[in-house]
C-alpha positions in Angstrom: -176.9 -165.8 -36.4 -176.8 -163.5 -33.7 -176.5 -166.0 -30.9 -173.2 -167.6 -33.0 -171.8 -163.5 -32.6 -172.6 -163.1 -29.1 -170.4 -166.6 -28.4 -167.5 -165.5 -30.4 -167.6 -162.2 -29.3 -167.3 -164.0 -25.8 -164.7 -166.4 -26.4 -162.8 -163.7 -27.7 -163.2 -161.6 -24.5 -162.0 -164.8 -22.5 -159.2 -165.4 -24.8 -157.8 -162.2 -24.2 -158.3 -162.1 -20.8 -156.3 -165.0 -20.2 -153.7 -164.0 -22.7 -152.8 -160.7 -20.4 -153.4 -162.6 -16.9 -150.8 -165.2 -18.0 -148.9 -162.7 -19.0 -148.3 -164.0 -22.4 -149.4 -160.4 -24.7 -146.0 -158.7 -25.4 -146.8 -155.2 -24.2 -147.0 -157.0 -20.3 -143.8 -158.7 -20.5 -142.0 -156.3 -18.8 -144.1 -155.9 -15.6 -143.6 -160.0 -15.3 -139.8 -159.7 -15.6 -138.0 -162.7 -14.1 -134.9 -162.5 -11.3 -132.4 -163.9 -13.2 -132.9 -160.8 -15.7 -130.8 -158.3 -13.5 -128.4 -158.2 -10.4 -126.2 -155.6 -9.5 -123.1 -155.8 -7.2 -120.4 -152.9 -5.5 -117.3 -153.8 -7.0 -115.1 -151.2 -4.9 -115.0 -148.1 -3.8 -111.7 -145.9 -3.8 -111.2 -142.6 -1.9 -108.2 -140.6 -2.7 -105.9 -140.6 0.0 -104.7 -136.6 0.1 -106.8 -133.8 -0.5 -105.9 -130.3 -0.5 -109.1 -128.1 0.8 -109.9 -124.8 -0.9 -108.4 -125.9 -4.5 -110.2 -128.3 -5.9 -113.2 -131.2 -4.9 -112.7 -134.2 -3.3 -114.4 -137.0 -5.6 -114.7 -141.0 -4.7 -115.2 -143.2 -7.4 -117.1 -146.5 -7.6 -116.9 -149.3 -9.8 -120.1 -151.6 -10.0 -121.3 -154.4 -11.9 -125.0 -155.1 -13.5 -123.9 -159.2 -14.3 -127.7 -159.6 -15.8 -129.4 -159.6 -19.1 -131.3 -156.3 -18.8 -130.4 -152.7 -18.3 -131.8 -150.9 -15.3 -132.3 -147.1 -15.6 -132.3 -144.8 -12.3 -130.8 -147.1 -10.4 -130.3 -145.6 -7.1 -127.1 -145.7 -4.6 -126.8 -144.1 -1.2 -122.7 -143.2 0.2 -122.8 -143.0 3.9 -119.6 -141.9 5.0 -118.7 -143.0 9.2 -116.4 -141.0 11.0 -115.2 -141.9 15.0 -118.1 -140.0 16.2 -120.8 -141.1 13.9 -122.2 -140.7 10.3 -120.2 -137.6 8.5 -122.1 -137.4 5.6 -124.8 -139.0 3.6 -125.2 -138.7 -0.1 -127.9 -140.1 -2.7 -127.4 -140.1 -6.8 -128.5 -142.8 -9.3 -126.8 -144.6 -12.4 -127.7 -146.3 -15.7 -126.4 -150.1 -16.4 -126.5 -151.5 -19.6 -126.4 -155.4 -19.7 -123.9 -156.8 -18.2 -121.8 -153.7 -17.5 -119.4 -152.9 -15.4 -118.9 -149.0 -14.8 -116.7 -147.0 -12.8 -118.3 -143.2 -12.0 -117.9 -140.2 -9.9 -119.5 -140.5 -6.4 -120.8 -136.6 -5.4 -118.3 -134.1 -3.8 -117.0 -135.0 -0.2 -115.0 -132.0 0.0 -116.3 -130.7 3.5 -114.2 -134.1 5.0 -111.6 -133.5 7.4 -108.6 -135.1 8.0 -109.1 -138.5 9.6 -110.2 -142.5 9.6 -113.6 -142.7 8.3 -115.6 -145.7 7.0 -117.5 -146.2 3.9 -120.9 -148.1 3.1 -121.9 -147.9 -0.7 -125.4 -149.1 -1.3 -127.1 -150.2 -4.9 -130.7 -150.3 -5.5 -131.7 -148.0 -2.4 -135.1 -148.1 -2.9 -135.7 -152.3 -4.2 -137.0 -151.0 -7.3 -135.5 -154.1 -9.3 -135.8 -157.8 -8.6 -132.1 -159.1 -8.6 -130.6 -162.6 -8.1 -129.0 -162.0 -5.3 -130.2 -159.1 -3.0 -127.4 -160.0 -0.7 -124.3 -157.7 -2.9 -125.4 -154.6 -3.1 -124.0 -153.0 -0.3 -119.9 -152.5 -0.4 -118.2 -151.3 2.6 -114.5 -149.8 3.1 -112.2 -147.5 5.5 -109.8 -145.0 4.3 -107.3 -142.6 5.8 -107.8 -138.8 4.2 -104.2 -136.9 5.0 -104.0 -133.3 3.8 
C-alpha cells in the first residue's frame, strides 16, 4: 500500500510541475501574457501656441492610444523638448490605459520655455516594461512655435 502512495504522491508532483511550466495554472497566466494583448501608440501632441510667463503654467497635452485587449498600469512616457541649441528640457510621468483606450492628459509644466522654435519627441513605454505588437509607435515627434 505504501509503494501505491509514494507513486501517486509522485505523479502528482509531476503533474503539477508541468501544469505551471506550461503555463497552464491560472495564477501564472499573467507572467506568460501574449503580444497581441497590448500596444500603445502617440496619437499627438499639441503645445499651446502663446503663453504669458508669470500668470499661469504652460501645459502640453497628449492624446494616446492602448488599441489592445489589456490595461497597462504605470505606463511610463518621457517629453524631451529640442530647442536650436539642443535639448531644453526633459520630463518623465507615467499613465494608466484601460483596454482599448484612447486618453488625452496633461503633460508636466513647461513653463520655464522661452519664446522660440523647439521640437518635440513624446515617448510611451520608456522603460519596455510591456510586450506590444508593434514596438515601432511609441515614439511621436512634432515642432511648435511658442509666441508670448
Amino acid at each position: 500500500m505504501s509503494a501505491n502512495y509514494n507513486y501517486v504522491v509522485a505523479l502528482a508532483v509531476l503533474v503539477v510541475v508541468v501544469a505551471f511550466g506550461s503555463g497552464s495554472v491560472t495564477g501564472n497566466v499573467s507572467v506568460h501574457r501574449t503580444q497581441q494583448d497590448l500596444n500603445f501608440y502617440v496619437d499627438s501632441i499639441y503645445f499651446p501656441a502663446k503663453f504669458t510667463p508669470g500668470t499661469s503654467s504652460y501645459h502640453a497635452t497628449a492624446t494616446v492610444t492602448n488599441s489592445g485587449s489589456q490595461a497597462a498600469s504605470f505606463v511610463y512616457y518621457r517629453l524631451d523638448v529640442y530647442s536650436q541649441g539642443g535639448r531644453y528640457a526633459g520630463v518623465d510621468g507615467f499613465i494608466h490605459l484601460s483596454a482599448g483606450e484612447r486618453k488625452t492628459f496633461d503633460l508636466p509644466d513647461l513653463s520655464d520655455l522661452t519664446a522660440g522654435a523647439y521640437s518635440a519627441t513624446l515617448m510611451l513605454d520608456t522603460y519596455n516594461r510591456y510586450a506590444e505588437t508593434n514596438e515601432l509607435d511609441n515614439t511621436y515627434t512634432t515642432t511648435f512655435n511658442l509666441a508670448y
